[in-house]
Steps between C-alpha positions, in 0.01 A plus 500: 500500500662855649374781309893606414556138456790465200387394196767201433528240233236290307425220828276205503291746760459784276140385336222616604111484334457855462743809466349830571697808391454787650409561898240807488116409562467303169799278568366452931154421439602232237747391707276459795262346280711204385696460845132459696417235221829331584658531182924569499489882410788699518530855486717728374558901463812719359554714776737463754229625771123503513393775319309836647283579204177712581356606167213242495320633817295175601271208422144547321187294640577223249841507636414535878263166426869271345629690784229330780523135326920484554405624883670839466259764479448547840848631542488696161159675644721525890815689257257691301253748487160583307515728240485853585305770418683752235516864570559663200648854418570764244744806539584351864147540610265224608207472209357171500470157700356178452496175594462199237433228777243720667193320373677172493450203757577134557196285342385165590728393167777687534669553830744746368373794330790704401834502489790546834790723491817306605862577357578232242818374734274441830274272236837330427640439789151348655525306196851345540378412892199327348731286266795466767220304686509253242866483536560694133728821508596746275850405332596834452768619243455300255454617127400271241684558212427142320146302391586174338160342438527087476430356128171347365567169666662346763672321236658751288665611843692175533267285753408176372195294624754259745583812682165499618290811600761661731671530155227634348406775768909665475429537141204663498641775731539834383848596552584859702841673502599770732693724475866430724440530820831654813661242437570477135298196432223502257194326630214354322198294610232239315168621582121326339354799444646885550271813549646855426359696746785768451374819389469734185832459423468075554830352415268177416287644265819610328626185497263349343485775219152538601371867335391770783222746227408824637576891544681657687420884610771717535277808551327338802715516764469452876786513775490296791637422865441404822543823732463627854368791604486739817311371816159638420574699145159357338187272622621163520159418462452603153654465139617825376518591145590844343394531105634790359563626117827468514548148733376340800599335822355181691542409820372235638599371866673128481309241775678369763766885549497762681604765257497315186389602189437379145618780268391539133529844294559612170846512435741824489587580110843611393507872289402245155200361684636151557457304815754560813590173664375492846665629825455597838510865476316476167186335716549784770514762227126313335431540847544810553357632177170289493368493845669802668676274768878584585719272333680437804169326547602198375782389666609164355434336122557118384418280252468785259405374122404629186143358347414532134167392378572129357217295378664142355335153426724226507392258123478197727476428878679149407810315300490149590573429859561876597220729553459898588329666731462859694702768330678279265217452335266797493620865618232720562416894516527582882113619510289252731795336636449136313882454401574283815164429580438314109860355591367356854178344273729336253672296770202417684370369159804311385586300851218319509538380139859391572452361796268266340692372223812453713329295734399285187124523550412760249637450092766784433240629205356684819787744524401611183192665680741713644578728175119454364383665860749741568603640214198682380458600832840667473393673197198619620647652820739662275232704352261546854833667601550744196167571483527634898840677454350722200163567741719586805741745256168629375337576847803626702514781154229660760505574810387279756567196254719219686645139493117389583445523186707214434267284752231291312300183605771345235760538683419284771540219342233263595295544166811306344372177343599217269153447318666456118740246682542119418424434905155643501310211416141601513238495258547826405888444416501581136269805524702659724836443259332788328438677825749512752390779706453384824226746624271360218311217403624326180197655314623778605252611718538605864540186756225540761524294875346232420737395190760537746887462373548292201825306419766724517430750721602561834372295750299723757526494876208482737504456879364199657557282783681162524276227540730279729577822767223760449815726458509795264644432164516651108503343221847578368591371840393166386601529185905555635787331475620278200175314404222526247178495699139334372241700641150337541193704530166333544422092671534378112903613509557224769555228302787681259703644786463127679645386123781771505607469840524116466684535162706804643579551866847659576602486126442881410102487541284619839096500487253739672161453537333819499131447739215775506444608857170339464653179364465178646859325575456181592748306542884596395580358134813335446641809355450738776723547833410390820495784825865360560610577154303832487706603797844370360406664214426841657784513668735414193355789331571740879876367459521562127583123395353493157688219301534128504532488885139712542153375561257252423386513137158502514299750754105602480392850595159674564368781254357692826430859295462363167803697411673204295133375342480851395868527353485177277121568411413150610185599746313581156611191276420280792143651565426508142641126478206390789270671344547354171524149635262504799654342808595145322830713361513667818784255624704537167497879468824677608784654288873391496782794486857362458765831594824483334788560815537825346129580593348504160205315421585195264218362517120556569218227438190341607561252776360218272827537290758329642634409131653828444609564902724127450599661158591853638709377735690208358584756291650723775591229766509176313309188641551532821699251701563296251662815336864410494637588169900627507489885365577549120671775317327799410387605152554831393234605324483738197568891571182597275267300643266760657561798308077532452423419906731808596345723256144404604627575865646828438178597308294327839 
């Protein structure tokens, strides 16, 4: 498919599983998602060219880690840069300067510890290589201006039982129009599922008369653009902002240019105080005034936009077969920079899930996860970023305040977890309804190491090596690609990820048994690799294959530091375990962690309960290769159905 391919008429080729609307960092990473799971996706955007947006200026350390499992990140760190210091200023004179990231560092569990700078259209366009290498481009153009969603039953569209299930599948497709295309032709095309990935103003949201709540402040108001300035008119090497009583100027240089710059100021006000719409000369003449630069100074301006404060909450992240995510769904104050970064975490959250179901191993109930997850999430993000705007308007009311103080340990994403969710199936499930803030124990009191993560949370990294090669690896390393993965800590986990890997190998499931430096090996278990795999393995991960066509599914890899003992607080439970049963229950202790593909922990028991690992994921991948059944249709589930859970968030 050509990117300015015509749209056409209705043809027998114009199906696909999954629609994705909307081609900005939402719409890619789902895309990329789905195509590495080989599933048909087909995307589509309606502009007639890629877009150059800059507003969102780069991925968060959550974002950076989706970013690492689709095999990206290393070119979005190569296009970027780290966050700069700010040099703040007041009357055109230097006052204060500080540096949020300056007592920040990579840990053992997280290998990104802030966020990268990198304009929003070098994201994209490393995105669209990533999913041209699966052979999916962009169809750009193309406006949906129709959602027909199938009826109840296959039935009641006009496919009896002798058609047989080829019948049944073309009714259960949700119907998209677009609008007519060069040629006059209106085109249209029958899709399983459809994801509106397109913006604030989504044209599927409207369509399916889905409400869009919030505010809207017309008294906060920012103007924006991507500039140039003069060869050596400011420190490259530093984000400059200028706070002053009656407006202020940003400028902060773009990654990747020579002279570019990322310009954000208060706007100029006509005689009746209202808002001027922006221009060049009206940046040089901010310019001018605020930071005592010639206008001439800035010698080109593009992209220039107006931004008003919008906070907006979408009632429900699903209607039937068609689901919302990024912008179309949640709209968020600017402060923190989580609008495209939530968006990125809605897609990474919702491929998985589809993937599953449309390969007819998981029942489509599990797309209802989707909304439960996400959507209090959303909410609460809406209210991390309000909460930030009003402190940053507050501190830059003195001098030396800034945009740092926008910059919390919130806003990098990787306290986000799922512990009120349906999918975290631990014993402390239905406590944690009640409690859904992730940096807490369900009783509310502070997790310590040893707990570790419980179901929900993020799965944390740790370095180790791989068993097989001796060769560095992480965690999250093992963890990529489309595949839930059983972790086993301790000799008594053996047994279970033998049972998984039997039941599941290449279906959606890998297993890694995770050995104490002092641990004795023995022999390789059925479920690890051999050295041959280890290295086939290794070097899938070095060439960025990550689907179907990567890897072994099982691997084994030594805890050298302790680092991943530490992170999943299983060096305690296991010691306490031997000393509570002498060395007759030495062979059975160990713990089992199952991690959902989106790096969340599912799942975290003793190694003696293989009961509720079999449960957990049938649930999430069926039963294995005997796993067969043909996808069903969708529910769509109630709008009200977690009113309660997003309050409890927002208050979390």
């Amino acid at each position: 498919m050509d990117a300015d391919r015509g749209a056409g008429t209705v043809t027998s080729t114009d199906v696909t599983d999954v629609l994705v609307v909307g081609a900005g960092p939402t719409g890619l990473v789902l895309a990329c998602d789905l195509a590495r799971r080989g599933i048909a996706v087909r995307i589509v955007d309606r502009s007639p060219a890629p877009p150059r947006t800059s507003r969102a200026k780069g991925p968060n350390p959550r974002s950076l880690e989706i970013l690492d499992d689709l095999g990206v990140a290393e070119a979005v760190l190569a296009a970027g840069s780290a966050p700069l210091p700010m040099l703040k200023y007041r009357d055109r004179a230097p006052v204060a300067r500080a540096d949020p990231w300056a007592g920040s560092a990579p840990s053992p569990d997280a290998a990104y510890d802030r966020a990268w700078l990198v304009a929003q259209w070098r994201l994209e366009e490393i995105l669209r290589a990533r999913l041209a290498g699966y052979g999916v481009r962009v169809e750009l153009g193309r406006e949906v201006v129709g959602l027909t969603q199938p009826p109840d039953t296959p039935a009641e569209a006009g496919a009896k039982a002798e058609d047989g299930p080829e019948a049944d599948a073309e009714a259960s497709r949700v119907v998209v129009t677009f609008a007519e295309d060069r040629r006059g032709e209106e085109a249209a095309l029958r899709a399983r599922y459809v994801v509106g990935c397109d913006g604030a103003h989504s044209s599927v949201r409207k369509l399916l008369g889905i409400g869009f709540e919030g505010t809207t402040r017309e008294d906060q108001v920012m103007v924006c653009g991507d500039v140039e300035l003069a060869e050596d008119a400011l420190d490259r090497g530093l984000w400059h902002q200028w706070f002053d009583e009656d407006g202020a100027v940003m400028l902060c240089p773009i990654p990747g240019t020579r002279t570019g710059w990322w310009f954000q100021a208060g706007p100029e006000r006509d005689g009746r105080g209202r808002p001027l719409a922006p221009t060049a000369d009206g940046f040089r003449r901010l310019l001018a005034h605020h930071t005592g630069l010639p206008g001439q100074a800035l010698t080109r301006a593009e992209l220039l936009s107006t931004y008003r404060v919008n906070v907006r909450l979408a009632d429900r992240f699903r209607a039937g077969q068609v689901f919302l995510a990024g912008d179309a769904a949640h709209v968020h104050a600017i402060a923190g920079g989580l609008g495209m970064n939530t968006g990125i975490q809605d897609a990474f959250n919702l491929g998985w899930k589809l993937g599953e179901v449309l390969a007819g191993r998981a029942d489509p109930e599990l797309l209802d996860t989707y909304e439960e997850e996400r959507l209090p999430v959303a909410a609460r993000t809406l209210d991390l970023t309000s909460e930030r705007l009003r402190a940053t308007l507050e501190a830059i009311r003195r001098p030396g305040g800034g945009l740092d103080s926008a910059i919390t340990a919130d806003t990098t994403g990787l306290g986000v977890g799922y512990r009120w969710s349906s999918l975290a199936a631990d014993r402390t499930h239905l406590d944690a309804r009640t409690h859904p803030d992730a940096s807490t124990h369900p009783t509310g009191a502070p997790l310590t190491a040893d707990e570790g993560p419980q179901a929900g949370d993020r799965a944390p990294d740790a370095p180790c090596t791989e068993a097989a090669t001796g060769a560095a690896t992480r965690l999250h390393r093992v963890f990529a690609g489309p595949r839930t993965t059983v972790l086993g800590f301790g000799p008594g986990s053996a047994a279970v990820l033998d049972e998984v890997a039997a039941t599941y190998g290449g279906t959606g499931v890998r297993t890694c048994r995770v050995y104490a430096a002092d641990e004795d090996r023995g022999e390789n278990r059925a479920g690890e690799q051999s050295q041959e795999q280890g290295e086939e393995q290794s070097a899938d991960r070095r060439e960025g294959r990550t689907g179907a066509e990567a890897g072994p599914p099982g691997c084994a890899v030594i805890d050298a530091e302790g680092h991943a003992a530490a992170a999943y607080g299983t060096g305690a439970s296991a010691r306490a375990q031997a000393s509570a049963g002498g060395a007759a229950s030495g062979a059975r202790t160990g713990t089992i962690v199952v991690v959902r593909p989106d790096h969340h922990v599912g799942l975290r028991v003793p190694a003696d309960d293989a009961r509720s690992v079999r449960e957990y994921l049938r649930r999430l991948h069926g039963t294995g290769h005997s796993a067969a059944r043909p996808p069903e249709q969708s529910s769509e589930r109630s709008p009200d159905r977690f009113p309660d859970m997003v309050d409890a968030v927002r208050k979390g």
